[in-house]
Backbone as JSON, one array per atom type, in Angstrom:
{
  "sequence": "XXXXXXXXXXXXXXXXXXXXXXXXXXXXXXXXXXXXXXXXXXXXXXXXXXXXXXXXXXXXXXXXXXXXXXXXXXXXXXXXXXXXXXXXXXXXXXXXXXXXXXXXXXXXXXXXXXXXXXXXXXXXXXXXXXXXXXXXXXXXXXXXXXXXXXXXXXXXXXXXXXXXXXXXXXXXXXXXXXXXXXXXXXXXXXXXXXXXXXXXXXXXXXX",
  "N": [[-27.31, -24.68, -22.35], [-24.34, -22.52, -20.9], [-22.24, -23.86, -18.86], [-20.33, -21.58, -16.46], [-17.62, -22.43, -14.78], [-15.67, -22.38, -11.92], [-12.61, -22.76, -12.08], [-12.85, -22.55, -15.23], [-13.01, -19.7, -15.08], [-10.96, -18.99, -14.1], [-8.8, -19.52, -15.77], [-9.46, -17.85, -17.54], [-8.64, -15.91, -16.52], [-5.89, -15.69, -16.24], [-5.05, -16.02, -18.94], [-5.57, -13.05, -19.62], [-3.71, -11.82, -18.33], [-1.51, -13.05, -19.08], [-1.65, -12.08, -21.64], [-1.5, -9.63, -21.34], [0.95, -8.62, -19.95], [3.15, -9.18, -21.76], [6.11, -8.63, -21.31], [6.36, -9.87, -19.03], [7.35, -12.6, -19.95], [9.29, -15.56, -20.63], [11.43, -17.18, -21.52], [11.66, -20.27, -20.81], [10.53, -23.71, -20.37], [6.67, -24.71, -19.9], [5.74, -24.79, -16.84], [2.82, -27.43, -16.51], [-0.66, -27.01, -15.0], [-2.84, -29.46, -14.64], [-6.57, -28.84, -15.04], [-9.76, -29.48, -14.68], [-12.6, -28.25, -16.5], [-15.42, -28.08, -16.33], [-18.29, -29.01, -18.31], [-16.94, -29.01, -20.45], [-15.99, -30.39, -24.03], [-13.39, -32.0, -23.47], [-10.99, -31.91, -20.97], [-9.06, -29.18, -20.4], [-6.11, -27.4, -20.19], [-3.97, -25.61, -17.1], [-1.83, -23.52, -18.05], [0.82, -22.78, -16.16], [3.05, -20.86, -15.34], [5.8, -20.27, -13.38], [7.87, -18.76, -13.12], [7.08, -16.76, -14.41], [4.7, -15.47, -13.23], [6.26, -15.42, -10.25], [7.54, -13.09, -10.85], [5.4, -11.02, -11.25], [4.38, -11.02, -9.13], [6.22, -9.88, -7.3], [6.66, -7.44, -8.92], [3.79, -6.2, -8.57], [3.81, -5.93, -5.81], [5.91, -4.36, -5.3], [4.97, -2.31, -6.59], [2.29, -1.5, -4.73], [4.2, -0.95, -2.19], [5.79, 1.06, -2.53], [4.54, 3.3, -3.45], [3.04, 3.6, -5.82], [5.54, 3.61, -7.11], [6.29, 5.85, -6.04], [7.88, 6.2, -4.18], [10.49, 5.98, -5.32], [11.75, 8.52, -5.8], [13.98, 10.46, -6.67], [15.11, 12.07, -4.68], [14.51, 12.65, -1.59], [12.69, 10.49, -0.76], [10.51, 9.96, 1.06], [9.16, 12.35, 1.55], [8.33, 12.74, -0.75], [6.61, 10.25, -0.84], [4.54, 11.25, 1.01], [3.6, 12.95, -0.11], [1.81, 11.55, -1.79], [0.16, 10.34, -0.63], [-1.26, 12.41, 0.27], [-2.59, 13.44, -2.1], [-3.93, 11.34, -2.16], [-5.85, 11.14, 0.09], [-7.6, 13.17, -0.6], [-9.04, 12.06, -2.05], [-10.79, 10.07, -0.21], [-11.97, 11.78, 1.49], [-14.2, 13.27, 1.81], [-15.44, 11.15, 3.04], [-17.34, 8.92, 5.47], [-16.5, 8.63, 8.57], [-16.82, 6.22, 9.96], [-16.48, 4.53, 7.17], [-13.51, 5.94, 6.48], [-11.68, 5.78, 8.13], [-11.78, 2.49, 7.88], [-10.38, 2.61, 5.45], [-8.26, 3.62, 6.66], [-7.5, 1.4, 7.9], [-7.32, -0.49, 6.42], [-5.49, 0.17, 4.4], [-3.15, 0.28, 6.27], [-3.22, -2.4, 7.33], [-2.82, -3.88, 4.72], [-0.5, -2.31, 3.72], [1.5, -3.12, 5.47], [2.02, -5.77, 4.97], [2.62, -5.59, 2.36], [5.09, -3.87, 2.6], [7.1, -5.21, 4.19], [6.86, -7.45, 2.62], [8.29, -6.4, 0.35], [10.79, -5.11, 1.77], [12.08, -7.55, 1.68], [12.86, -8.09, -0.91], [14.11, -5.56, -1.5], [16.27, -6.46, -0.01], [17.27, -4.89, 2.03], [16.64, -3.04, 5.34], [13.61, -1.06, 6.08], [13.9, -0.12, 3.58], [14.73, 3.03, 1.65], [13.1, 3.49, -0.48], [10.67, 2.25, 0.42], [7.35, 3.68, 0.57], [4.93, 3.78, 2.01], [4.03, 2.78, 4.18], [4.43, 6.29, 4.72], [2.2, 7.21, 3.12], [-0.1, 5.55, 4.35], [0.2, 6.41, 7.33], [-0.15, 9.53, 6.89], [-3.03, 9.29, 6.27], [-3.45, 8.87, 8.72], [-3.57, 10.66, 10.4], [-5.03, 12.86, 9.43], [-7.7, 11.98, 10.3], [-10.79, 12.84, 10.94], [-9.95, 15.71, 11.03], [-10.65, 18.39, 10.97], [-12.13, 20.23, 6.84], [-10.37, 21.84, 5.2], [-7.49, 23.88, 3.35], [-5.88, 24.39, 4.96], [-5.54, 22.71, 7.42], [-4.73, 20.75, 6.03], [-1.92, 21.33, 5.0], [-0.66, 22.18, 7.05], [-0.9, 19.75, 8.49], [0.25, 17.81, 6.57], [3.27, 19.24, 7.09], [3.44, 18.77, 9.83], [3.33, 16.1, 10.12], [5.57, 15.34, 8.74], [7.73, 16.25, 10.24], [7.48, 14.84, 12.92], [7.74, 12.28, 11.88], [10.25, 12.48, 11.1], [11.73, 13.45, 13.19], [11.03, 11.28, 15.61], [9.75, 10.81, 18.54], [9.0, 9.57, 21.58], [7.32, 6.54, 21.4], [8.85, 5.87, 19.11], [10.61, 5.79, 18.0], [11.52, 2.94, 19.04], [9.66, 1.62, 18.51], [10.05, 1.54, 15.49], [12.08, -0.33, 15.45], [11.45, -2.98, 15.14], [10.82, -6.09, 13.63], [10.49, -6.55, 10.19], [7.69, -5.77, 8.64], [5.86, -4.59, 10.27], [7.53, -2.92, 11.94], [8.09, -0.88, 9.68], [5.63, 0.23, 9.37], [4.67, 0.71, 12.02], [5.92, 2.65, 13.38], [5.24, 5.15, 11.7], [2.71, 5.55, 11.86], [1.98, 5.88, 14.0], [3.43, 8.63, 14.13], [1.34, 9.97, 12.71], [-0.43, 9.67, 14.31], [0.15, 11.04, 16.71], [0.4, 13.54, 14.7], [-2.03, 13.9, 14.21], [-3.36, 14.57, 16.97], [-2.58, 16.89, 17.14], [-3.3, 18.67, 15.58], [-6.26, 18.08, 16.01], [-6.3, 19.44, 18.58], [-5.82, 21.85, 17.36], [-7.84, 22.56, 16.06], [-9.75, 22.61, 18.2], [-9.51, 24.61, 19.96], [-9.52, 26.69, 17.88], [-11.97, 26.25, 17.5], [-13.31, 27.12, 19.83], [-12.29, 30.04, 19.69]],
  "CA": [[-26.86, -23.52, -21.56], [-22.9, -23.23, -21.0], [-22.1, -23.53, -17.51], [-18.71, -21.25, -16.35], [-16.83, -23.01, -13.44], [-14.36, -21.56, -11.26], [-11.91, -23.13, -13.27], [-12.77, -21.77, -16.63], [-12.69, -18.68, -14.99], [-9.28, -18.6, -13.7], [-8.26, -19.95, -16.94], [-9.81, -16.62, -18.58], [-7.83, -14.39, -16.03], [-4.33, -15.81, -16.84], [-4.64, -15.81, -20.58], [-5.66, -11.72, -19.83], [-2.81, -11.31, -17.35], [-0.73, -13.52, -19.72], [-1.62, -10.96, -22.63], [-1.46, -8.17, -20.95], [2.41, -8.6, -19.38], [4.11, -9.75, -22.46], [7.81, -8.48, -21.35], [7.33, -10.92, -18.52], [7.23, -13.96, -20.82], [9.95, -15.85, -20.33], [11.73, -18.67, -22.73], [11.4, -21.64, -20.23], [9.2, -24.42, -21.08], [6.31, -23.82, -18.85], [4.6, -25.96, -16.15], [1.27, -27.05, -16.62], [-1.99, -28.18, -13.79], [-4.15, -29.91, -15.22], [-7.78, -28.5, -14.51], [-11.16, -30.03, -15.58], [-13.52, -27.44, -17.14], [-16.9, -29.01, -16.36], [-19.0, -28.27, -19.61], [-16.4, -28.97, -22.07], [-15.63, -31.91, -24.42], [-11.91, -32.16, -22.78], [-10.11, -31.46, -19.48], [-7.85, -28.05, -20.58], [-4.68, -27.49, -19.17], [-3.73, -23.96, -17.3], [-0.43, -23.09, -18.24], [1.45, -21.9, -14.9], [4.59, -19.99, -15.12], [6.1, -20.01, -11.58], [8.84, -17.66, -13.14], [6.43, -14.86, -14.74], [4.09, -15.5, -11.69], [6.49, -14.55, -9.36], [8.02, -11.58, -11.39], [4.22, -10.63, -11.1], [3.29, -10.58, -8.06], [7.13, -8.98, -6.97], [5.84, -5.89, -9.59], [2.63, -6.03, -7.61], [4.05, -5.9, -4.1], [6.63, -3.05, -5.24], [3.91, -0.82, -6.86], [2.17, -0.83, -2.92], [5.16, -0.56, -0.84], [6.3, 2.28, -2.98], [3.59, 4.22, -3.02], [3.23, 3.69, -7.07], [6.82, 4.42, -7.37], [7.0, 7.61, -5.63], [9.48, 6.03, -3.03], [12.14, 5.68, -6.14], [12.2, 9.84, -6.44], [16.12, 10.63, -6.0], [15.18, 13.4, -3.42], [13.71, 12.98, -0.29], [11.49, 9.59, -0.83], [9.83, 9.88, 2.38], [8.11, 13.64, 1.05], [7.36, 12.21, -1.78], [5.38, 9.59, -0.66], [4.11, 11.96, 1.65], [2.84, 13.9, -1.37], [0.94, 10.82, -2.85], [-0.66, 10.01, 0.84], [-2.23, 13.98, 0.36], [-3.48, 13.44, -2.91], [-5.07, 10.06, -1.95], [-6.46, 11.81, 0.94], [-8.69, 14.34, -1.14], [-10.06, 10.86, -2.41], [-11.68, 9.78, 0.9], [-11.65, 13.0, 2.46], [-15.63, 13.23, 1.8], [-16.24, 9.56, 3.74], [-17.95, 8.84, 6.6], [-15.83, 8.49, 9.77], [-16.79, 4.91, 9.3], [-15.53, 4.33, 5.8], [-12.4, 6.7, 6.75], [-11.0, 4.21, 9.31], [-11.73, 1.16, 7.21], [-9.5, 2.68, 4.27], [-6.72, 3.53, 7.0], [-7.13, 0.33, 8.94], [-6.85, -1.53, 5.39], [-3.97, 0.5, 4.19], [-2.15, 0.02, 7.4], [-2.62, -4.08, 7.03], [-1.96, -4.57, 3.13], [0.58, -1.9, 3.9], [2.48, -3.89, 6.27], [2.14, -6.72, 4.41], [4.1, -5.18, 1.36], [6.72, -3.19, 3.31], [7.79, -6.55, 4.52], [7.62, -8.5, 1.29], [9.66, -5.58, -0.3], [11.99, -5.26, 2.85], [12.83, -8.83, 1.84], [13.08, -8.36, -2.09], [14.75, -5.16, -1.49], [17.16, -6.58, 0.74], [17.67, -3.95, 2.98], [15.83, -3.2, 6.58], [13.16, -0.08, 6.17], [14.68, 0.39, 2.39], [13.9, 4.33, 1.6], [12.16, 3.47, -1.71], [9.16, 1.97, 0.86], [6.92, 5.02, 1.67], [3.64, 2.93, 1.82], [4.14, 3.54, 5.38], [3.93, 7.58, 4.92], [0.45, 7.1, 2.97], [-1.0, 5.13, 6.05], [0.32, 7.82, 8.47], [-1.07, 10.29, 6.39], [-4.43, 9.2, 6.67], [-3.88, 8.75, 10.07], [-2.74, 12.03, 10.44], [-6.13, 13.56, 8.94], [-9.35, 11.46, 10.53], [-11.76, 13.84, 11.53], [-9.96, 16.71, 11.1], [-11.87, 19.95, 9.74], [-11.36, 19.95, 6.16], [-9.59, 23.37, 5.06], [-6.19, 23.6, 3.17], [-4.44, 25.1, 6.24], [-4.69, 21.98, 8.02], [-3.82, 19.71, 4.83], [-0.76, 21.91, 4.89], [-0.24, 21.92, 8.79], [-0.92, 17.94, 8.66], [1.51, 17.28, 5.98], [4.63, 19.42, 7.43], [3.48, 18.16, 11.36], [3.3, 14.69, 9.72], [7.12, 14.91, 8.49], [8.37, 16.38, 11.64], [7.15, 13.51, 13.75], [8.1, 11.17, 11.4], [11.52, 12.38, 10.95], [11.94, 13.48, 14.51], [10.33, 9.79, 16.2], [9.47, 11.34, 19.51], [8.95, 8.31, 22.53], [8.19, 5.58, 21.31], [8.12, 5.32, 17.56], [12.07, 5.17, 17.94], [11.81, 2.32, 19.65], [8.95, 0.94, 17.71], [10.68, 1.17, 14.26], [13.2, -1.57, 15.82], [10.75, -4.35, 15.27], [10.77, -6.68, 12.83], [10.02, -6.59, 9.19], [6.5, -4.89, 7.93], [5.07, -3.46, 11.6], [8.41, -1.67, 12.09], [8.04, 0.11, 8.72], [4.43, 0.42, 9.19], [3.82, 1.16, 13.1], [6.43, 4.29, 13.37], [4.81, 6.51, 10.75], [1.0, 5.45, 12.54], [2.69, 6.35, 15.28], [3.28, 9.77, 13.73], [-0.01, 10.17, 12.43], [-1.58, 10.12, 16.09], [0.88, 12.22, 17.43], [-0.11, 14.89, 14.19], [-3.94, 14.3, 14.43], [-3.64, 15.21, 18.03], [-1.78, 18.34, 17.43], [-4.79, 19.22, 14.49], [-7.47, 18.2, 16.54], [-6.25, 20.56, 19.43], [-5.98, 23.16, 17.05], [-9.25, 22.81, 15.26], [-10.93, 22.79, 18.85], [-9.02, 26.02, 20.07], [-10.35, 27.58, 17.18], [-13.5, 26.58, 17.54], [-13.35, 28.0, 20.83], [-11.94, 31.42, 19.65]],
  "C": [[-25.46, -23.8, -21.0], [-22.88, -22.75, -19.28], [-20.31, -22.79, -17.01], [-18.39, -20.8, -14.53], [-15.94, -21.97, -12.87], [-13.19, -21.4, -12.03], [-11.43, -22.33, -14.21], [-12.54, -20.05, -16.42], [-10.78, -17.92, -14.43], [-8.43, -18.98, -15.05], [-8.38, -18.53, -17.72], [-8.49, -15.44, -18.33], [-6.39, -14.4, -15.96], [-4.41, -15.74, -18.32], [-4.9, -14.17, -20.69], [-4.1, -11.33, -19.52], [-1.47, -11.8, -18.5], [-0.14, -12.24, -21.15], [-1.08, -9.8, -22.4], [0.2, -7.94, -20.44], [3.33, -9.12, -20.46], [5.52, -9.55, -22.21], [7.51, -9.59, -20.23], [7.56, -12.53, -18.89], [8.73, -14.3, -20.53], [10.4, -17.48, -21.62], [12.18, -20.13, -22.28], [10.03, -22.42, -20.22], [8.69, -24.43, -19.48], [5.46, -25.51, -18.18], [3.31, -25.98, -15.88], [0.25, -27.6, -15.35], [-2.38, -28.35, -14.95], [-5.75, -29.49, -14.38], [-9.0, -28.77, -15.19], [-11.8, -28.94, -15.88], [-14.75, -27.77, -17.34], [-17.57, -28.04, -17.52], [-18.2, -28.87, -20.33], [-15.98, -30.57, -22.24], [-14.24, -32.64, -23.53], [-11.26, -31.13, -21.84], [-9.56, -30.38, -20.27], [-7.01, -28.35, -19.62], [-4.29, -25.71, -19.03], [-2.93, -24.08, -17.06], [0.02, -21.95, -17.25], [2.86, -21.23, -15.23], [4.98, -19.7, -14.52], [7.16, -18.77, -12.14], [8.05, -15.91, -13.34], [5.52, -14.74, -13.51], [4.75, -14.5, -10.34], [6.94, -13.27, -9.57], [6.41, -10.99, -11.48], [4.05, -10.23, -9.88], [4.89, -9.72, -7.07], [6.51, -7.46, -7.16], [4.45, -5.43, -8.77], [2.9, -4.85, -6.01], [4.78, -4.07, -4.15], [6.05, -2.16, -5.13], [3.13, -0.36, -5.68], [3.18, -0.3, -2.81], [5.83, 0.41, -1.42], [5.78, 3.12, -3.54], [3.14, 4.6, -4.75], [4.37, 4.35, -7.77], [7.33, 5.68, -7.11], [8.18, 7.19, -4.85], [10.45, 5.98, -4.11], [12.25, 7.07, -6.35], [13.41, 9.73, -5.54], [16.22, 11.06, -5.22], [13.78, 13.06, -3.16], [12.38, 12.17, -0.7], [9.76, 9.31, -0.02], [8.81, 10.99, 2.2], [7.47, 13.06, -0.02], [6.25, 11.15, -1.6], [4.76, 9.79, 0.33], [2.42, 12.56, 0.75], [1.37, 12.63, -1.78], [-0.46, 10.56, -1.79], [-1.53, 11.42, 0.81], [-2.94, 13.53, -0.69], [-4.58, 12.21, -2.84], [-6.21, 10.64, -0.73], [-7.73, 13.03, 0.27], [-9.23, 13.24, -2.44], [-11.23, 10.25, -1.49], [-11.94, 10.69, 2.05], [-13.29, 13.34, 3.06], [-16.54, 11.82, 2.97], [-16.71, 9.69, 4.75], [-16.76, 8.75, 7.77], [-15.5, 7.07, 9.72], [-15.86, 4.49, 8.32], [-14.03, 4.94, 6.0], [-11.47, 5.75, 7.69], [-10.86, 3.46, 9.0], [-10.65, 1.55, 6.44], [-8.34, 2.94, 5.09], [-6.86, 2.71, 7.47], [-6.46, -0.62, 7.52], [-5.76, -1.16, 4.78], [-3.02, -0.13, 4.94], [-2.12, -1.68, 7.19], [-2.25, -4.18, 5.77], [-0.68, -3.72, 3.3], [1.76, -2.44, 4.4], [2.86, -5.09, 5.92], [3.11, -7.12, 3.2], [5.23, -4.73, 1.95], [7.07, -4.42, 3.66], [7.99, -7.5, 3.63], [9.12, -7.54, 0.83], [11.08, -5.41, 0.51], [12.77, -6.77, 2.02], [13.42, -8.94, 0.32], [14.36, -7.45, -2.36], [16.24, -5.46, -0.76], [17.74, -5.72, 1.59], [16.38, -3.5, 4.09], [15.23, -1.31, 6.29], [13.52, 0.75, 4.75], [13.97, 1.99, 2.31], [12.97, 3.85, 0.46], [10.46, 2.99, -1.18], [8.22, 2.54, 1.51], [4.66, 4.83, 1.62], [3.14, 3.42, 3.29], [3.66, 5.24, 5.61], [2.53, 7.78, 4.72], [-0.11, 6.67, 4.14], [-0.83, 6.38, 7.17], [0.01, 8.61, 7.7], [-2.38, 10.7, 6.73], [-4.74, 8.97, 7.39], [-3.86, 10.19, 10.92], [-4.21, 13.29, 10.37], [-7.59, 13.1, 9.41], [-9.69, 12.59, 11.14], [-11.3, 14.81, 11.46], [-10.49, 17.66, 10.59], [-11.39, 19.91, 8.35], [-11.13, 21.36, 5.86], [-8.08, 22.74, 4.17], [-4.98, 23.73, 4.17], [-4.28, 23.78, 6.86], [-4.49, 20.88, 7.19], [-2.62, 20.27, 5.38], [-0.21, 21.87, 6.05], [-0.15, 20.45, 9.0], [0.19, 17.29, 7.7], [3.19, 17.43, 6.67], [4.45, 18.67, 8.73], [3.73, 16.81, 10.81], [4.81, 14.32, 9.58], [7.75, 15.08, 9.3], [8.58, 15.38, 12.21], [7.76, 12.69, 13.0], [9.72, 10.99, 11.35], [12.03, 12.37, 12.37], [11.76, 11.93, 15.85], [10.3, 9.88, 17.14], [9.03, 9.7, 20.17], [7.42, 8.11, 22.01], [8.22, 5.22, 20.43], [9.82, 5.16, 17.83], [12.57, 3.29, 18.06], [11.09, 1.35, 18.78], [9.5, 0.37, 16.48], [11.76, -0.34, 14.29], [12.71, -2.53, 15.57], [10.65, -5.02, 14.13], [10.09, -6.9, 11.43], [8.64, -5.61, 8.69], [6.07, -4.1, 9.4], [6.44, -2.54, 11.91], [8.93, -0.68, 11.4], [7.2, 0.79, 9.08], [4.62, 1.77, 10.6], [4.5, 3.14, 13.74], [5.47, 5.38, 13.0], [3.36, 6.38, 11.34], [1.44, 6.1, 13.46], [2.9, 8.26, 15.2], [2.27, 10.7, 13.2], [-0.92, 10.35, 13.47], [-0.69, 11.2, 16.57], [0.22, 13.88, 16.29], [-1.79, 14.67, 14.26], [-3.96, 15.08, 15.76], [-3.24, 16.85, 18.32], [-3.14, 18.9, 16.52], [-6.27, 19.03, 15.3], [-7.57, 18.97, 17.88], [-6.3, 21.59, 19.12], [-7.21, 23.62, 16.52], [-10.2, 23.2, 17.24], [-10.59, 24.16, 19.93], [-9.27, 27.18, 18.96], [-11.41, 27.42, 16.88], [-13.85, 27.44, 18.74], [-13.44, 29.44, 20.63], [-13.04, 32.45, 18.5]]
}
């Protein structure tokens, strides 16, 4: 009976990843670990590639923090990855309250996590192409609100207002250092539009 190690398994998921990325192959001889493979006649060796590696996990980081490349549209990055934050939204729109919170609390950290790698790849502070940020405020933008298209449509434009506008203290907020001062603004805008949607939903429940 063949026994399959940790090892052998990480060995499987670079020769996929290896396959699967052929442009980032690279024509430097490559550095190897050595890793035992309990079960087999002889130790293997997993062939590391610190160069395609990191051109990996760059491509990774980008595809977050730019909302699967919506932040690179020529016009008005910030709508656009506005746009992608709606359509992801009529993905978890059905969830529990519960579950709904988890997916923006976990956005908002891996979010912040990329906007700050990319800040650093992009070389520039809050680059527009990083609208990872808008998705999170998005879906901060929408917890609990009634679902209807009017206030999709009321939560998107209130969402860009605020965001563009940065009413006390997201101004102030954005000033902060690396991934939370991409991030915490546009959250920041997302409470400010939930609160405007959840005053209006409960004035028309009233009426």
């Amino acid at each position: 009976m063949t026994t399959f190690s940790t090892s052998s398994i990480i060995i499987a998921l670079y020769s996929i990843i290896d396959s699967s990325f052929p442009a980032c192959s690279v024509s430097k001889p490559k550095q190897t670990l050595t890793v035992p493979v309990h079960g087999c006649y002889n130790d293997q060796q997993f062939p590391f590639d610190s160069t395609q590696m990191e051109a990996f996990t760059k491509t990774v980081i980008l595809f977050i923090a730019e909302g699967a490349y919506a932040g690179r549209s020529p016009f008005a990055p910030g709508t656009a990855g506005t746009i992608v934050g709606v359509l992801l939204y009529f993905l978890i729109r059905n969830c529990s309250p519960v579950w709904y919170l988890a997916v923006c609390l976990g956005t908002i950290v891996i979010g912040t996590w990329a906007a700050g790698r990319a800040e650093e790849i992009l070389g520039k502070k809050d680059a527009s192409p990083i609208v990872i940020d808008e998705i999170a405020g998005f879906f901060v933008s929408m917890f609990m609100v009634p679902a209807g298209w009017g206030y999709v449509v009321a939560g998107f434009f209130l969402f860009r207002l605020f965001d563009i506008w940065k009413p006390w203290p997201l101004q102030q907020v954005q000033d902060l250092h690396g991934g939370p001062g991409i991030m915490l603004d546009d959250v920041g805008a997302g409470i400010y539009t939930n609160i405007v949607l959840q005053g209006a939903a409960f004035l028309a429940a009233r009426g």
